[in-house]
Each structure stands twice: as C-alpha cells, then as structure tokens.
C-alpha positions in Angstrom: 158.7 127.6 114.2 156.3 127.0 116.5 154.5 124.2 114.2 157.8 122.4 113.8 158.1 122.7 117.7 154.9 121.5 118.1 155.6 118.3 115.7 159.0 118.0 117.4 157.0 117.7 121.2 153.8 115.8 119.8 155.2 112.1 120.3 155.6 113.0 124.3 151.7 113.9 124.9 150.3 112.0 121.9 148.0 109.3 122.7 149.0 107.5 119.7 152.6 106.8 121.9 150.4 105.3 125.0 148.6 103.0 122.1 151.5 101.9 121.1 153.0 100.8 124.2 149.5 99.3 125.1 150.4 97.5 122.0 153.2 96.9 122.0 153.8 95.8 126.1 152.2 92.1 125.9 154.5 91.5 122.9 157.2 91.8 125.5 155.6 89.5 127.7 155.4 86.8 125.0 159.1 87.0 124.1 160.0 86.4 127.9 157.8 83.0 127.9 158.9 82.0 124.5 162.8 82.9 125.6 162.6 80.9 128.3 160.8 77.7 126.8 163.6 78.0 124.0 166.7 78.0 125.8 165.1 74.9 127.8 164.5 73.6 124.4 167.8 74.3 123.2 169.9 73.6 126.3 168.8 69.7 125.9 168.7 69.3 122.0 172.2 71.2 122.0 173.5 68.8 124.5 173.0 66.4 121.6 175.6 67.6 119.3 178.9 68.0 120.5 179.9 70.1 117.3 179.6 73.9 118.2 178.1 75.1 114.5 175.3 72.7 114.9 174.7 73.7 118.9 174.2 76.7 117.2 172.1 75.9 114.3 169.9 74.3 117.1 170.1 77.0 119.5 168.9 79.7 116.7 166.5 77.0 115.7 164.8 76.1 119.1 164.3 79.9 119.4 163.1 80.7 115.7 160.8 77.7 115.5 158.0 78.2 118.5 157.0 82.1 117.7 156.9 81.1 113.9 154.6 78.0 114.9 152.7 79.8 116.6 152.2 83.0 113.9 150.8 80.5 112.0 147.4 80.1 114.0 144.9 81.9 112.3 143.4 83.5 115.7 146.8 85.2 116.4 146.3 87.0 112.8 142.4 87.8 114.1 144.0 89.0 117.1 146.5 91.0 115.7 144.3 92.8 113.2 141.6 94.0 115.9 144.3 95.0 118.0 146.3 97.0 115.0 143.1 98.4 114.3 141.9 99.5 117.3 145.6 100.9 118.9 147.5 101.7 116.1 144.2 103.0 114.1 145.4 100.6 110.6 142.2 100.8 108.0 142.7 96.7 107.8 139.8 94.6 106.3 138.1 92.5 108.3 139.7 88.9 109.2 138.7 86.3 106.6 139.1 83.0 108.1 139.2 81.9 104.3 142.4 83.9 103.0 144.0 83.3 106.9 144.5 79.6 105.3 146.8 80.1 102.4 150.2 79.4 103.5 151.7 82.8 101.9 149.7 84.9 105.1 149.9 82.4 107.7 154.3 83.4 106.7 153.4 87.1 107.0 151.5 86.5 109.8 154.7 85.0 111.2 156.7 87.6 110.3 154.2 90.5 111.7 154.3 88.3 115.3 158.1 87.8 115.5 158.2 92.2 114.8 156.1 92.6 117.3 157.4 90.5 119.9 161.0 92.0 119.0 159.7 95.2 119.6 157.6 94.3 122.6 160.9 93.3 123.8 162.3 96.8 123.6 159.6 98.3 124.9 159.3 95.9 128.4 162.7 96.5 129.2 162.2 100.3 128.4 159.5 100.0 131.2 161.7 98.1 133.6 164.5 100.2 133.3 163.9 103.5 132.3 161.2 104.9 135.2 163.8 103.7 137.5 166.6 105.5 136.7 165.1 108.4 135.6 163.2 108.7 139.0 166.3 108.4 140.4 168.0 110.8 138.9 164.9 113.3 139.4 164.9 113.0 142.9 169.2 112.4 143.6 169.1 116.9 144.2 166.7 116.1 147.1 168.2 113.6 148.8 171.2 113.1 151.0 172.5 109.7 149.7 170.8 107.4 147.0 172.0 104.0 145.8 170.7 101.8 143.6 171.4 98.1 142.4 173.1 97.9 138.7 174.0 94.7 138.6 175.1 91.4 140.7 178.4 93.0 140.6 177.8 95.9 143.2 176.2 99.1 143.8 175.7 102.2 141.9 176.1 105.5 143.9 174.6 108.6 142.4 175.8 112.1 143.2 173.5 113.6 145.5 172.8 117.3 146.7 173.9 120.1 145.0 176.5 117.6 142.7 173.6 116.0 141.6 171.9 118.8 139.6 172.6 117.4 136.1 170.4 114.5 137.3 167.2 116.4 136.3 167.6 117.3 132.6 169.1 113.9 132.3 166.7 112.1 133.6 164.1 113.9 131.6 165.7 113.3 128.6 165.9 109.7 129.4 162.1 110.2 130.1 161.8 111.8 127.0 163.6 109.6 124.8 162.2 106.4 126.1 158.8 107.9 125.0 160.5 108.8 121.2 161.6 105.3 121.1 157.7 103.7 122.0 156.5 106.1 119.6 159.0 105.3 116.2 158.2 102.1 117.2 154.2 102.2 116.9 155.1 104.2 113.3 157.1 101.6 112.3 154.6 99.0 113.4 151.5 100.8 111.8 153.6 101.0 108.1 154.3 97.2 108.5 150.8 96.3 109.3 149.1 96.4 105.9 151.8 95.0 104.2 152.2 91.8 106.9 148.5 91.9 108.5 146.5 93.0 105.3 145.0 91.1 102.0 147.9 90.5 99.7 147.7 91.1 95.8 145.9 87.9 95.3 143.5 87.9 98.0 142.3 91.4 96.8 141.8 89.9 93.4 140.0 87.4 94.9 137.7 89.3 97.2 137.2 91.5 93.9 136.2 88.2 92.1 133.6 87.1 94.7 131.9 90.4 95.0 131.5 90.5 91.2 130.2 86.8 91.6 127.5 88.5 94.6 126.9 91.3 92.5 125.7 88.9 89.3 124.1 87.2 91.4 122.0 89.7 92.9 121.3 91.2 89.5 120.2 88.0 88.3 117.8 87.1 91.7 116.6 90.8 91.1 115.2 89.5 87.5 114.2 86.4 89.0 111.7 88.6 91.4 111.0 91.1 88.7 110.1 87.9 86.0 108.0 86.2 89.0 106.3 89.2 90.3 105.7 91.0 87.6 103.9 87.5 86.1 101.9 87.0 89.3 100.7 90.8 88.8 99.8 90.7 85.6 97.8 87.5 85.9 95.6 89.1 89.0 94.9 92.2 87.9 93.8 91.0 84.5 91.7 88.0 85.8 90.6 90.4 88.2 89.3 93.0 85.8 87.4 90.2 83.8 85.8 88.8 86.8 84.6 92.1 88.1 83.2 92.6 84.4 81.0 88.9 84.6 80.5 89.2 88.5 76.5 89.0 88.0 76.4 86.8 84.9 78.6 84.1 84.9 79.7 83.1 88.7 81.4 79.6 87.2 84.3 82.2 85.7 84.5 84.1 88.2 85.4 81.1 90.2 88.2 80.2 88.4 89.9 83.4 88.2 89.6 84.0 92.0 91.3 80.4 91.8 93.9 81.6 89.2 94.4 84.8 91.1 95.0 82.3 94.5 97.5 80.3 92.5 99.2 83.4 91.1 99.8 84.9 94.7 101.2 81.6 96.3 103.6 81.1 93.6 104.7 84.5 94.0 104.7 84.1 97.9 107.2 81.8 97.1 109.6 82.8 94.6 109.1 86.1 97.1 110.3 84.0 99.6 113.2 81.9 98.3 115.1 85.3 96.8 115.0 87.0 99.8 116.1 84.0 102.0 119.0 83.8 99.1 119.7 87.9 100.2 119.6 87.4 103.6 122.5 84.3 102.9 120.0 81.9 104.7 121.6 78.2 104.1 117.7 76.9 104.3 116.4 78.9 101.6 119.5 78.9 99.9 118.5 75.2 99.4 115.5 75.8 98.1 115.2 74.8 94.3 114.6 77.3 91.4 112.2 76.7 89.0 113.4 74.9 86.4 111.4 74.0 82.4 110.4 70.8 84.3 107.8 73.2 85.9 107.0 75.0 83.2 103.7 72.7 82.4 102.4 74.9 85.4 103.0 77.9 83.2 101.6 76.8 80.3 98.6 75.0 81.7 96.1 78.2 81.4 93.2 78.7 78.7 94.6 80.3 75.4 97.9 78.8 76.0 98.5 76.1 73.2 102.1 74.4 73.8 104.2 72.2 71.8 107.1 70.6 74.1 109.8 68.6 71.8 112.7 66.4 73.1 113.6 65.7 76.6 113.4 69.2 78.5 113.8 67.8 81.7 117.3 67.0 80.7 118.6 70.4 79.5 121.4 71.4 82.1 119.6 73.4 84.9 121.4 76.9 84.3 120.4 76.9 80.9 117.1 75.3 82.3 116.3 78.0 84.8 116.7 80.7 82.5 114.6 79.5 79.5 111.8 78.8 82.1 111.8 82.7 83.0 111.6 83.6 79.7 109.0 81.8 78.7 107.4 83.6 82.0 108.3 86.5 81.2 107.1 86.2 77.6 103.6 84.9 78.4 103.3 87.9 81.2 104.0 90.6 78.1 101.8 89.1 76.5 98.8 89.3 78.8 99.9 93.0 79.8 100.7 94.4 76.3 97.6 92.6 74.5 95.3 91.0 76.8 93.5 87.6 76.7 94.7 86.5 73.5 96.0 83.1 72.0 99.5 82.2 72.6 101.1 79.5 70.7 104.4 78.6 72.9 107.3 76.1 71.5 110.0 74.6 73.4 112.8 72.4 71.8 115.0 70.5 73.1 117.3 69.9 70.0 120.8 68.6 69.6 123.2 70.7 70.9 120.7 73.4 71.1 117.2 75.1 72.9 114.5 76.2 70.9 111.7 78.4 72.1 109.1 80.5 70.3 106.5 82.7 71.7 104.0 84.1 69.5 100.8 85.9 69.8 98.5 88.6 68.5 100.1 92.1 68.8 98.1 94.8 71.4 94.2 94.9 71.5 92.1 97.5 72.0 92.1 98.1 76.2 95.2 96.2 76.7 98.2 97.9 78.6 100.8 99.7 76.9 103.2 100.4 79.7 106.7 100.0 79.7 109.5 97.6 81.6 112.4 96.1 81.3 111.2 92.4 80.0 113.0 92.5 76.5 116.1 93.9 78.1 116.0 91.5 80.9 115.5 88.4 78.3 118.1 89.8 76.4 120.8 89.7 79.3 119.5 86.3 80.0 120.2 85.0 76.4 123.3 87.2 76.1 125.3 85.5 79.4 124.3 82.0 78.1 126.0 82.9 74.7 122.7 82.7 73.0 120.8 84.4 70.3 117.8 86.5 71.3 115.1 88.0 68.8 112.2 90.1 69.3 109.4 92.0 67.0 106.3 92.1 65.1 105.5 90.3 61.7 102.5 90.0 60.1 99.9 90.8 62.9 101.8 88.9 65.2 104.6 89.5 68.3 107.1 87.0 68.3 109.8 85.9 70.8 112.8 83.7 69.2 115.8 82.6 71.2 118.1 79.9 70.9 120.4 78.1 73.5 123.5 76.2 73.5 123.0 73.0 75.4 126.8 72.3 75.7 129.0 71.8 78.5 131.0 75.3 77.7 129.2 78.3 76.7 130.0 80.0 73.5 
C-alpha cells in the first residue's frame, strides 16, 4: 500500500514534473506570438473571401501554416532534441544536420513543435490561472472579505471566514491536479519524442550503412599501416644487420644501406602520417594521395629485385591500383623477412580485362626470420573484396605469390 501510495504522490514532488513545465512553459509562449500573428494573418486574408467555408479554410490555414514553417528549420529540431534530452531525460542520438534535411523529419519535426506548443499552451494558462485561485481559496478562511476579477463581466466573491473552509482542500486539490496534469503531459511528451525527434527506420539504416563504410575503412587503413610499416621494418633491420656485419671492410655498402634505411623511414614517416591524418578525419590529409602501381618502380628499384612491368599500369583503375601496389609490398617484405637477401623476380600485367602479378623467390635460408603475421591473410582480404583470385605456396624450391584482378568497371 504504501508503494502504490508512494507512486500515487510521486508526480507532486518529482523533479521530472518541474522539467517538464520548464519544458514545456516557452512552448506556451510561442503559441501566444504565433496566435496573434495568425489571426492578423487571417483577419485580412479572410476579408478576402466573402464565402464563410473558405474564411474558414483560411482562418485554419493562416494558423496551421507559420508553426509548421517554422518546424521545418533544422535548428528548431537541434533545439528540441538537447532540450528533450536534457529535461525530459529522452536517450535521442545526436542531431545530424544530414538526416534533418530529408523532408520525412523536417514533417515530424513539425508535428513534434505543433505538440509542444499545444501543450505549452495548457501548461501557461495552468500557470496563469491556477496559483491564483488556489491561493485564493487557501487564504479565503483568513480573511474577512476577498474578491477577485473572473471576467469583464463582474466580480467573483468568495465565501470568507468560517463559510469558507472547503476553500483549503479545494484549492489543494486544484494545486494538486494542475501538477498531475504538467506531469501526464511531460510522459506523454517523453513517449512522443523518439518517435517525432528521433532517427526514423531509414535513417538508422543509413547511420548503420556509414559506420560499416568507417569500419571497412579503418580495417583497410589498418593494413595500409601494417603493409607500410611492416615493409619499412623489415628493410632497416635487415640492411641494418648486414651493415653492422661489413662496418670495417666495406664502408661503400654500408653507405647505401644507411641510405636505404633513410629512405625506408621517410616513406614510412609518411604513409604513418597520411593514415592517421585519415583517423583523425583531417580534410588535408584526407587529400593526400595513396600510393598507387604508378609508384611501384620505387619498390622495385632495390638490388635483387628483377621486374617485368607489361601493359599500361598506370591506367588500371586506382582501387584496384592501390591494392595491387600493397601487395606487391607486402610480398617483397615476406620475402626479405622469411628468406633474407635473395633474388626476387616480380611481374605485373596489365592484361585485358584483367591484373596479373607474380612474386617469386627462393623459399627461407639459413638465418632468415621465421616469424609469423598476418601478410597472406591480409593479401587474401585484399584480393577477396576486389573479387579476385589469390594463390599462395611453395613449388620446386621456390615461394610464389599469384593473384589475378578484374580490371572492369563492376567487380565480380
């Protein structure tokens, strides 16, 4: 009893009640400015038409037409949602400038401001009217004659005195229901809110679309950095090794792999550079251009690395381009992990319809790293989303990479 008591009372302390005429109080305010610009409105267009069911039509029109105009601004729905959010307590997304554009929320936007000024409307002349009368009837036992104004009519004369004694419970109750009414109000006005003020079906969809599109893209940057770093790594700490091994005897190779570890670093610098500008959503580094087979001469262009380039590569389309160049990457950093400083015969083909490449070279050598990764996996994705065909193993002595793709304007 006491917990159904206690539910029964709650709406006269809550906070939630005082929200919602916070709420709910300026909404009033609007519908007294817009009432009065629409019967002006309406007063001279309905002077127009002598015929009463069009002075009507007009009338309901010139008040209808300015609150739905103006529902349709997209910072009234911004508005709305922080308010919602912060007085009613509504879980709604944030505001998306984006979906406030489509025509089907800038309507339920509408719809939520024309509630919310009808209800404001309740609740302003519940706070013009009520504390009045219910003060007065509070206070009519104490007092030896009260009047108050009703209407242009006349005056209202309460009991007073003794007579007067039903004035307290009543005008607690009045008290008491004009807080019930600001309260079923704000419930109503917090169930309305995600279906008027949040996402619809098709903007959910669509959110869910572009933060599968962020996802993929962050899984395929993360590759990116892994191809790029991972290539950059490989190539200093092998040229390191060998230089520390000819340090006193041969100064002229040393040299050049301090100058291939240099060129290593700065190209990792900036592929480091351009996927975290690409995180961060920077519109200057987003900008930036990948790499592409038209740099891939920088790639192949190292001692052991004997390249055959056929067709026009420059003019395979660039997603297919930018993956086949971190392949190749990728396959000339396994090699030089898994089996050292050994010859590496690389083909590229640019064929009808169709990209060739082939990356063989001797399988692992005696001192040559056997650790694990996810380069064969990674390629494989790679070849997989372009509707390739990805191959991968040993044959006679040999480790060779074969992958083939399609060069068309749909992916198969």
């Amino acid at each position: 009893m006491t917990g159904v008591l206690r539910r029964v009372l709650s709406p006269l302390v809550s906070r939630f009640t005082f929200r919602s005429w916070i709420l709910l109080l300026p909404g009033g305010a609007l519908l007294l400015s817009f009432t009065g610009l629409d019967l002006g409105i309406g007063t001279v267009l309905g002077g127009w038409f002598p015929w009463q069911p069009v002075k009507a039509l007009v009338m309901v029109l010139a008040v209808a037409v300015p609150p739905v105009v103006t529902g349709f601004i997209p910072a009234v729905r911004m508005v709305e949602i922080v308010a919602v959010r912060a007085l009613l307590g509504v879980p709604l997304p944030d505001y998306s400038a984006e979906d406030g554009r489509s025509w089907r929320t800038r309507w339920r936007t509408a719809g939520w401001f024309l509630v919310h000024l009808l209800a404001g409307g309740v609740v302003a002349l519940i706070t013009l009217l009520v504390p009045t009368f219910g003060a007065a009837m509070l206070i009519a036992p104490l007092v030896p004659e009260q009047r108050i104004i009703f209407s242009d009519n006349g005056v209202v004369e309460l009991p007073t005195g003794a007579a007067a004694w039903w004035g307290v419970p009543t005008g607690l109750g009045l008290l008491a229901a004009a807080l019930y009414v600001i309260f079923w109000l704000g419930v109503l006005m917090r169930r309305l809110a995600p279906a008027l003020l949040g996402p619809s079906q098709e903007e959910r969809i669509a959110k869910l679309e572009r933060r599968t599109e962020q996802l993929a893209e962050r899984n395929r940057l993360a590759r990116e950095l892994h191809d790029s770093v991972g290539h950059a790594l490989t190539i200093t700490t092998v040229q390191a090794g060998a230089a520390r091994l000819v340090l006193d005897n041969d100064p002229e190779f040393v040299r050049k792999a301090l100058v291939a570890i240099e060129d290593a670093g700065r190209a990792a610098l900036e592929d480091l550079d351009h996927v975290l500008g690409l995180l961060r959503d920077e519109r200057a580094a987003a900008t930036t251009p990948q790499r592409t087979l038209a740099d891939v001469r920088s790639l192949l262009d190292k001692p052991g690395v004997d390249a055959e380039l056929v067709g026009d590569i420059g003019r395979v389309r660039p997603a297919v381009s930018r993956e086949a160049y971190r392949i190749v990457q990728e396959c000339l950093t396994n090699a030089l992990r898994h089996a050292g400083e050994v010859d590496v015969r690389v083909r590229i083909a640019a064929l009808d319809g169709c990209l060739e490449l082939a990356v063989t070279n001797p399988v692992a050598s005696a001192g040559a790293s056997r650790g694990g990764g996810r380069g064969l996996a990674g390629m494989r994705e790679r070849v997989t989303v372009l509707g390739g065909r990805f191959s991968a193993g040993e044959h006679n002595g040999l480790w060779r990479v074969d992958v083939t793709l399609p060069l068309g304007e749909r992916l198969r």
